[in-house]
Residue, then its C-alpha position, 0 to 999 in steps of 0.5 A: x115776149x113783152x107787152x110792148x110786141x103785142x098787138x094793138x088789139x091785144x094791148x087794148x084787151x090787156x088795158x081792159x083786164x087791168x082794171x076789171x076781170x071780164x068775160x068774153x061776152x063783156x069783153x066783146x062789147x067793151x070792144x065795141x064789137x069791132x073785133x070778131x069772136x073768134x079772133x078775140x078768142x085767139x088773143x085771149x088764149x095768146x095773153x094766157x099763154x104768155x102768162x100775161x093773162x088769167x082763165x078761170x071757168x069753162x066756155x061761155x062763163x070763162x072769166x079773164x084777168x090780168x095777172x099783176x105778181x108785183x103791185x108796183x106792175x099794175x096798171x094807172x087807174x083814174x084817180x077818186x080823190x083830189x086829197x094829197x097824196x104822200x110819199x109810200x115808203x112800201x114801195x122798197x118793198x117791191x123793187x125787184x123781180x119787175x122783169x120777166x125774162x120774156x120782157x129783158x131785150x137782146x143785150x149788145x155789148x156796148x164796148x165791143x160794138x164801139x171797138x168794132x166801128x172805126x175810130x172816127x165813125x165811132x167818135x162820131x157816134x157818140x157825138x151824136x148820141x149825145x147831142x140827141x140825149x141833151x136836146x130831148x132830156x132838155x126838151x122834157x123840161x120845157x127847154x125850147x132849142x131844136x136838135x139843129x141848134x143843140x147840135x150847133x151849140x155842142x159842137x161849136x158852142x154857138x147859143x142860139x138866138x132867141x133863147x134864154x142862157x140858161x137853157x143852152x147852160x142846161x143843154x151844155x150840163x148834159x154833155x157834160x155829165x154824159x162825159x163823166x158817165x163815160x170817162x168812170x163809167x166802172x164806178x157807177x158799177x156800185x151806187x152811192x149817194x155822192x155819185x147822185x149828188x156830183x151827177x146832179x151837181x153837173x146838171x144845175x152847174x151855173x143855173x142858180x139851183x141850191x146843190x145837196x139834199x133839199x131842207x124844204x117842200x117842193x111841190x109837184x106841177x100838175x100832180x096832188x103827190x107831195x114829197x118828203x118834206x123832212x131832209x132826214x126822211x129824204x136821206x132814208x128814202x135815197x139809202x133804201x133806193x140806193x140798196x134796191x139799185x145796188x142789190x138788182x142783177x139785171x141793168x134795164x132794172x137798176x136803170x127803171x128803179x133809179x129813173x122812177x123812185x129818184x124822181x118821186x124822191x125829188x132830194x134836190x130842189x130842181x133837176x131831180x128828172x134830169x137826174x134820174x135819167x143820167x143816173x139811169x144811163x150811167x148804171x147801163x154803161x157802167x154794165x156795158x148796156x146801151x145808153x138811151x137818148x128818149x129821143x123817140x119818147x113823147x114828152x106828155x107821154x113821159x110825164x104822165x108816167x111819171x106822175x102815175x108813179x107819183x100818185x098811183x105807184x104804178x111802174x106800168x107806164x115808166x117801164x113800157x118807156x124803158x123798154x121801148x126806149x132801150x129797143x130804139x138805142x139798140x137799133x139807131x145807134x152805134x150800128x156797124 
């Protein structure tokens, strides 16, 4: 079981082990008391249970903590400092194990439910797909099309009025790099730097971005986390990633890495999200998982994750995303 099925009272519990270890007593009040006690019992001994949660002492003088095995697993906490906040190289050090098998969802074949469904219908599926993967991963950085209008654009190349070009070029680059992921998706099997960079080089084309490895700072809107600044350091940040990826043996994992620490990279000047998330469907087809569209994702929700890794290093929220996410694809697309 995964953080995502608990309740919301229990997810509430666990939010407030995550920053403080509690007794019961305190935890009842910190709950407004809008819980029984004995209830709040049963989801405290459900939390231990499951391993998410730690008991030490007795009765009334039971105290409860999170259990946190991996650092990068912790929860966000509010940030004390308005000081910049520097790319951590130790993070290479904790890309692994950052799923239980409790949290790993049910695996579905992607080629095979493909083949089970007809050809049209099948066809038509991954149409669907991704122009529903284009409009939301346009969306997320401020693209201004509906899903109507992204649908018209990809499968009749009609812009819409009252949009700019280059959004309906950034909307169109999308189906582009999905029709790569999809026509070699063995080769993402094992991930190199130029798979990065022509993925990349797909999402920018005609949208007057400098392709390769940036040579400058790039600042972060709305974050205090600064970037690598140096194109060497860059290179070695993107070859220890590179090695993190291809050494997981679990996909969802391989996708979290990649979807997470290219972005906090940020290797290219623009694109580095779009990017992320196109790699991160690349690595699920390549090991016959199901893509994820984020259709059901919030945006605001998205980028405050993201920045939680950039400032705090936390996965906590990126991951619940994932996951989520994945659980959505599973159940909306490709059903037969």
């Amino acid at each position: 079981m995964d953080e995502t099925q608990l309740s919301s009272r229990q997810y509430k519990i666990l939010n407030f082990l995550s920053k403080v270890s509690l007794s019961r007593i305190q935890l009842h009040k910190a709950l407004t008391k809008k819980v029984s006690k004995p209830t709040l019992f049963r989801d405290l001994k459900a939390l231990v249970e499951l391993g998410l949660v730690r008991s030490s002492g007795v009765g009334k003088a039971t105290i409860y903590n999170k259990i946190v095995q991996n650092p990068l697993l912790a929860h966000a906490k509010k940030l004390s400092t308005k000081e910049p906040i520097l790319f951590n190289f130790e993070i290479f050090d904790h890309l692994s194990n950052l799923f239980t098998p409790k949290e790993m969802p049910i695996h579905k074949n992607l080629s095979e439910q493909l083949e089970r469904l007809d050809k049209t219908i099948a066809k038509k599926e991954l149409e669907r797909f991704v122009i529903e993967l284009a409009w939301k991963s346009s969306q997320i950085e401020g693209n201004t099309y509906t899903l109507l209008e992204t649908e018209a654009l990809i499968k009749t190349q009609q812009e819409a009025i009252g949009h700019t070009k280059e959004e309906a070029t950034m909307i169109l680059n999308h189906k582009s790099a999905f029709d790569l992921i999809i026509e070699n998706r063995e080769k993402f099997k094992i991930l190199n730097l130029s798979d990065i960079t022509q993925l990349h080089n797909i999402l920018i084309d005609n949208m007057d971005v400098t392709p390769g490895i940036r040579k400058h700072p790039v600042g972060i809107t709305g974050s205090i986390y600064r970037p690598l600044d140096n194109e060497w350091q860059i290179r070695e940040a993107l070859e220890k990633m590179i090695t993190a990826v291809n050494k997981s043996g679990y996909p969802l994992e391989k996708a979290l890495i990649i979807m997470s620490v290219l972005a906090y990279i940020q290797p290219f000047a623009d694109g580095n999200k779009r990017t992320s998330r196109m790699l991160a469907n690349a690595l699920l087809v390549a090991y016959d998982y199901y893509p994820i569209s984020y259709r059901a994702v919030d945006e605001i929700e998205y980028k405050k994750a993201i920045i939680n890794f950039y400032e705090q290093n936390s996965l906590y929220e990126l991951k619940k995303i994932l996951i989520i996410q994945y659980k959505f694809a599973l159940d909306n697309y490709f059903r037969n």
